[in-house]
C-alpha positions as CSV (number, residue, x, y, z in Angstrom):
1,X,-24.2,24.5,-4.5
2,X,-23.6,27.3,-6.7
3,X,-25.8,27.4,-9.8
4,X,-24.4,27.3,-13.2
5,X,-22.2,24.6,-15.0
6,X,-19.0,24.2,-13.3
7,X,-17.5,24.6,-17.0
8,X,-19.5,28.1,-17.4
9,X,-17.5,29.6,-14.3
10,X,-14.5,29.2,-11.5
11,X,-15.0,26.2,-9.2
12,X,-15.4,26.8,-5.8
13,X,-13.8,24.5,-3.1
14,X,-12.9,24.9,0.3
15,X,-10.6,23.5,2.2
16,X,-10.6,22.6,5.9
17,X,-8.2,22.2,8.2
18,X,-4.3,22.6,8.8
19,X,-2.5,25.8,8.1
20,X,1.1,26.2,9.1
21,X,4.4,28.7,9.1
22,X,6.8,26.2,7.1
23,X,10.5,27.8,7.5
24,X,11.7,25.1,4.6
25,X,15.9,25.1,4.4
26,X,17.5,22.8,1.5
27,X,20.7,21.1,2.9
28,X,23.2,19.2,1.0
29,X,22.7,16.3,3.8
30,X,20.7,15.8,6.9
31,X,22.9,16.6,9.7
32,X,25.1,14.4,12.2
33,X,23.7,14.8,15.7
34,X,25.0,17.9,17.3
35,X,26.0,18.9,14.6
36,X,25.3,22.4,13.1
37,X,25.1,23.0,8.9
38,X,24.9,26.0,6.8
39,X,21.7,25.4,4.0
40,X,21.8,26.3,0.3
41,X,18.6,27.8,0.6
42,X,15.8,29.0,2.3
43,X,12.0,29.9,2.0
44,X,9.8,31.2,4.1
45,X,5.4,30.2,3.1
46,X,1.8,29.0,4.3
47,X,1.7,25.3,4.8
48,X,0.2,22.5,6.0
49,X,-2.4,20.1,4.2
50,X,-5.5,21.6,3.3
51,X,-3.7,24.9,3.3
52,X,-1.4,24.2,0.5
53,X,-4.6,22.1,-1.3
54,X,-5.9,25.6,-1.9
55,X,-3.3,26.8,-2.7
56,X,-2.7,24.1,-6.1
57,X,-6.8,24.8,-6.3
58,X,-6.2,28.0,-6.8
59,X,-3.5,27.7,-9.2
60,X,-5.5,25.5,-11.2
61,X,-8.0,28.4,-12.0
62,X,-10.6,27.6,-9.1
63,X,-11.9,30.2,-6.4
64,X,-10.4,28.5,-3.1
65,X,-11.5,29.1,0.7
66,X,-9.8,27.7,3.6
67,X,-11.1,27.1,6.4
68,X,-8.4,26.5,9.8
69,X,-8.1,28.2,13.0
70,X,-5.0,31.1,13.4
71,X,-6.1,33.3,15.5
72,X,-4.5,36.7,16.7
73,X,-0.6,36.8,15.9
74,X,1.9,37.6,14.0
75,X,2.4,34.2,12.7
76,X,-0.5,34.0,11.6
77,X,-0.5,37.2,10.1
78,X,2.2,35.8,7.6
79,X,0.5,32.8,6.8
80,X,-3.0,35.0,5.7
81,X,-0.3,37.2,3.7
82,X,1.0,34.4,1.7
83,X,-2.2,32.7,1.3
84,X,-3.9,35.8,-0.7
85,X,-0.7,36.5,-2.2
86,X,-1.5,33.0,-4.2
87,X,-5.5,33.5,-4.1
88,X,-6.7,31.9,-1.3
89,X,-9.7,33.2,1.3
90,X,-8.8,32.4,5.2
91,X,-11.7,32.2,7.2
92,X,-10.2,32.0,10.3
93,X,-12.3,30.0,12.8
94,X,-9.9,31.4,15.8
95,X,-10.4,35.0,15.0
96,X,-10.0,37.1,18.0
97,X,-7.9,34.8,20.1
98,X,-4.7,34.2,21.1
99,X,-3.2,30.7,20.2
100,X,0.0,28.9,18.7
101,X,0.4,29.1,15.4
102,X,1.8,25.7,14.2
103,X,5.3,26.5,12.9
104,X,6.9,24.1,10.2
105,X,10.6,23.3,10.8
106,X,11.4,21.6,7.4
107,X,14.4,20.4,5.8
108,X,14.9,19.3,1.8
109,X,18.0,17.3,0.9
110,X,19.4,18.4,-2.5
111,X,19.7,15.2,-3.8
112,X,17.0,13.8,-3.6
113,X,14.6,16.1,-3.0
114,X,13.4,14.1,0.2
115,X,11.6,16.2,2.9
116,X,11.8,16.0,6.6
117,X,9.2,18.0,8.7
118,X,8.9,18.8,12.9
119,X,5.4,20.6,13.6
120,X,3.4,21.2,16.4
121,X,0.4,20.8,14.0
122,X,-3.0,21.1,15.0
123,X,-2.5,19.4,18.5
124,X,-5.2,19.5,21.2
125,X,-7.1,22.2,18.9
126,X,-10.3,22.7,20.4
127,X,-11.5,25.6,17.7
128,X,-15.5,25.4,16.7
129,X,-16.9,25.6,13.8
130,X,-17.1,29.4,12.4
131,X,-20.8,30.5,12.1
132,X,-20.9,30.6,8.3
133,X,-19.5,27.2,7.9
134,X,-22.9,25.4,6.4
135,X,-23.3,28.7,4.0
136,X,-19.5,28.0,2.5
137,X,-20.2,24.3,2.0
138,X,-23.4,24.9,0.3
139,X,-21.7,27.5,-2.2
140,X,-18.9,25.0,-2.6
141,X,-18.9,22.4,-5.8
142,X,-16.1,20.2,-3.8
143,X,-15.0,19.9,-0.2
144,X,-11.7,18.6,1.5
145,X,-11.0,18.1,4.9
146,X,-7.2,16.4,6.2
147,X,-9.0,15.5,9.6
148,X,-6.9,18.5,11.5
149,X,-9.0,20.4,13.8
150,X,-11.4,17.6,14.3
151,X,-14.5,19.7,15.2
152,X,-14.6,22.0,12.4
153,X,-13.6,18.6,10.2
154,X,-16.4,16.9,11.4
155,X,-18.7,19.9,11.0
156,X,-17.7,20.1,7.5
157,X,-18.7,16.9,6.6
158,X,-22.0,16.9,8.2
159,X,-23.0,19.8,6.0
160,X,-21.5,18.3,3.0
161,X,-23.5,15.1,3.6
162,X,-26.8,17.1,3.7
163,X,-26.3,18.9,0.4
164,X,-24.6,15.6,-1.0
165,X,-22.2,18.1,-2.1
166,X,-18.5,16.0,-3.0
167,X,-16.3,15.4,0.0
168,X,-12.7,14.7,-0.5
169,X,-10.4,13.5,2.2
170,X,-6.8,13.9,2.7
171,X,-6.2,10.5,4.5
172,X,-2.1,10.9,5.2
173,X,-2.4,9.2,8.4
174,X,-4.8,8.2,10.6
175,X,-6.0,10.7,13.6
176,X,-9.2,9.6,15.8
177,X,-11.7,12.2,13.8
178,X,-11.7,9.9,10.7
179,X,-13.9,7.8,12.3
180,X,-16.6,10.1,11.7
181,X,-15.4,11.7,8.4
182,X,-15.2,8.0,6.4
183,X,-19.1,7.5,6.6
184,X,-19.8,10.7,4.7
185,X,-16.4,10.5,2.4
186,X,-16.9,10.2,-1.5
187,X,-13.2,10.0,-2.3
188,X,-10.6,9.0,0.1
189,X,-6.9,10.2,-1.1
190,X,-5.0,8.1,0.9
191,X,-1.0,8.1,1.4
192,X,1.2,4.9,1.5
193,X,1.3,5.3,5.4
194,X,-2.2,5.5,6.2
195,X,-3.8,2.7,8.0
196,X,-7.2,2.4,10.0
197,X,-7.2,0.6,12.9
198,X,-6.6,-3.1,12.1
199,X,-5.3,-2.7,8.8
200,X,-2.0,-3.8,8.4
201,X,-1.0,-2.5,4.8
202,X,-2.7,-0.2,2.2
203,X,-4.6,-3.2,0.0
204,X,-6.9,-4.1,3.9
205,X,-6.8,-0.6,4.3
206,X,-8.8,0.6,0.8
207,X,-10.4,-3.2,1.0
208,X,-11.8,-2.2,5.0
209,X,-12.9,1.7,3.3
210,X,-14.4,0.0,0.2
211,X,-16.5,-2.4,2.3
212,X,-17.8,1.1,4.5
213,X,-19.3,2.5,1.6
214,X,-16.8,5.2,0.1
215,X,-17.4,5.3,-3.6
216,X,-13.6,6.4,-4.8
217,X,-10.1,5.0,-2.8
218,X,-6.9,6.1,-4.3
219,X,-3.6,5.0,-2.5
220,X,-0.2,7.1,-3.6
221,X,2.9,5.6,-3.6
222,X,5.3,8.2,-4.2
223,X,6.9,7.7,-7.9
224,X,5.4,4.3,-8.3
225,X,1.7,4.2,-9.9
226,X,-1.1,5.6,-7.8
227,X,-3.7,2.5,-6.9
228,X,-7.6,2.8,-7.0
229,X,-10.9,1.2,-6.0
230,X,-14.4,2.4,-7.6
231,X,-17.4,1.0,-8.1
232,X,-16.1,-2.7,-7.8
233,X,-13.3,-2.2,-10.5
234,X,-9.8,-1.2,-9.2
235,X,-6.6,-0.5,-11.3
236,X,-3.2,1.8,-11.2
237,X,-2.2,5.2,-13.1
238,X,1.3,5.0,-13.8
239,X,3.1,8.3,-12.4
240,X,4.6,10.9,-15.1
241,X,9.0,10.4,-14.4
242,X,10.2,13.8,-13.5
243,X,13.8,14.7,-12.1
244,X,13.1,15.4,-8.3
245,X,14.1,18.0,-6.8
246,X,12.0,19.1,-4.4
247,X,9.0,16.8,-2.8
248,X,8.1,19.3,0.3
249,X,3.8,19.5,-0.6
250,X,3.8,17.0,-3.2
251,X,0.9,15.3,-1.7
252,X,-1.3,18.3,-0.7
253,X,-1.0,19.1,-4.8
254,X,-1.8,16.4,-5.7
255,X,-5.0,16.5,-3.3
256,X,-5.7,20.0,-4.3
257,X,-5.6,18.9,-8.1
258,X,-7.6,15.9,-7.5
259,X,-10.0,18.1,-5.9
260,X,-10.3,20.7,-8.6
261,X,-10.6,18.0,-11.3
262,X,-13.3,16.7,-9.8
263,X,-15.3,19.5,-10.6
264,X,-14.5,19.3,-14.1
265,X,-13.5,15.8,-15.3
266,X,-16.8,13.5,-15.5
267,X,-15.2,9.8,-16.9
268,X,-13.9,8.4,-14.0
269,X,-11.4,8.0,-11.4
270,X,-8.4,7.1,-13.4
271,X,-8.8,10.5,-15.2
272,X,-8.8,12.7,-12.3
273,X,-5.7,10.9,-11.0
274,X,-3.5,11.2,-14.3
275,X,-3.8,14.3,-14.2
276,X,-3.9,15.0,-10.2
277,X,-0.4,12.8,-10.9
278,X,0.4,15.3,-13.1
279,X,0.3,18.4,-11.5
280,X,2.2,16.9,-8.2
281,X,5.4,15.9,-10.8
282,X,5.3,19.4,-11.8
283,X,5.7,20.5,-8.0
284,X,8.4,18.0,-7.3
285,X,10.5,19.3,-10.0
286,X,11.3,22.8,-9.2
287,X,12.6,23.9,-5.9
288,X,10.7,26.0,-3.2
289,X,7.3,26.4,-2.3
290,X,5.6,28.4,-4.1
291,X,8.2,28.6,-7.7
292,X,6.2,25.3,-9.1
293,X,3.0,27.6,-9.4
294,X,4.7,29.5,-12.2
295,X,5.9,26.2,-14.2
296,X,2.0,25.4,-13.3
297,X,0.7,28.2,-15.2
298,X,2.6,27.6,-18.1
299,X,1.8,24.3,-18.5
300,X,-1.9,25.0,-18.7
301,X,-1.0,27.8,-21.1
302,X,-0.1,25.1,-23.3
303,X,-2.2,23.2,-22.9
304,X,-5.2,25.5,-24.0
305,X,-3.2,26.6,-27.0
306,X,-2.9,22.9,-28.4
């Protein structure tokens, strides 16, 4: 771990897994089949969990490094540009090879700002762990991992175990690598969808991770209040109303801010959701990708200046 107070200096976190081409069009209403529509809008960024983590890491003030597996092509040659554009460091576990980039086809319906997404993901990804991964966990005051590329995941942790360094996970659904990740996880972010095997609703499904030893389980909800377990208490943070417009990475901000906020926030659980909770309503009320990041900055702005 870096030396220094946290406080004194720019957090450092790094992110592994999932990074994607989203090609994100807002439509007035999901189509009929065979049907062809014309979008209001379209953007063109970096996605994927962990990828767009950094990204809200990064906007938060903290030095972010992801850690995912692109490889040689132009795809990915977008996604790095995008990520540095908004202060993120690829390290690129694939460098030198020729793979598919995952590309994001994702649609946002005006009204409601709900988000439907098609991606190949990180299917059958067989990439190892780069060489320098132990050296970027030990320099690292907070690790996440969303279980994509499962042997760089489960590298990750091993490393973070070692230096007891704090390891996040982005648990949006359930992939066969989280079996090994859960033993070493400190905070488990988990979405309403995600179950472990014989779970049948999110309450087993925290109860099931409680009783394996994480120390912090947070369950989202959308809007409604986020749930949490700690250190035998539990409770809900109610979620700050915003108008929706836009929930396309909602999640991954809200991950990304937990993440940061855990490097800075020492009274509890509840804190670091507020204002995790926070940060994701900001996102889901402007449109696009990467506009939020500007309202973002602003926000903290004012809040120094109170």
């Amino acid at each position: 771990m870096r030396n220094g107070p946290v406080s004194e200096r720019a957090p450092v976190g790094v992110f592994v897994g999932l990074a994607t081409l989203d090609v994100i069009h807002r439509i007035a209403k999901a189509p009929a089949v065979n049907q062809k529509i014309t979008s209001t809008a379209q953007f063109v960024a970096a996605g994927g969990p962990a990828a767009n983590a950094a990204v809200t890491f990064a906007g938060l003030g903290g030095e972010a490094i992801l850690v995912t597996a692109l490889g040689d092509d132009p795809v990915a040659e977008l996604i790095r540009a995008d990520l540095a554009a908004y202060g993120v460091a690829v390290v690129d576990a694939a460098a030198g090879t020729t793979r598919k980039v995952p590309i994001s086809a994702v649609s946002v319906v005006e009204s409601t700002g709900d988000r439907s997404v098609v991606s190949l993901d990180a299917v059958n990804s067989d990439a190892s762990p780069p060489g320098d991964l132990g050296d970027l966990v030990a320099d690292a005051d907070v690790v996440l991992v969303d279980g994509h590329h499962p042997q760089i995941a489960s590298a990750a942790v091993r490393h973070t175990a070692a230096l007891a360094t704090t390891l996040v996970v982005d648990a949006g659904r359930w992939k066969p690598v989280m079996g090994d990740i859960i033993p070493y996880a400190m905070d488990m972010l988990c979405s309403n969808d995600f179950r472990i095997p014989g779970a049948d609703d999110p309450e087993s499904t925290a109860a099931a991770l409680v009783r394996s030893g994480v120390r912090n389980v947070v369950s989202t909800h959308g809007g409604e209040p986020v749930e949490w377990w700690s250190d035998g208490e539990s409770g809900s943070v109610p979620v700050q109303p915003v108008v929706v417009v836009d929930t396309l990475g909602a999640g991954d901000a809200f991950h990304g801010a937990y993440a940061y906020f855990s490097t800075q926030i020492d009274s509890g659980v509840s804190e670091r959701i507020d204002r995790a909770a926070r940060v994701a309503a900001v996102r889901c009320s402007v449109v696009g990708p990467r506009a939020w990041l500007s309202e973002l900055s602003v926000e903290l702005t004012q809040r120094r200046e109170r």
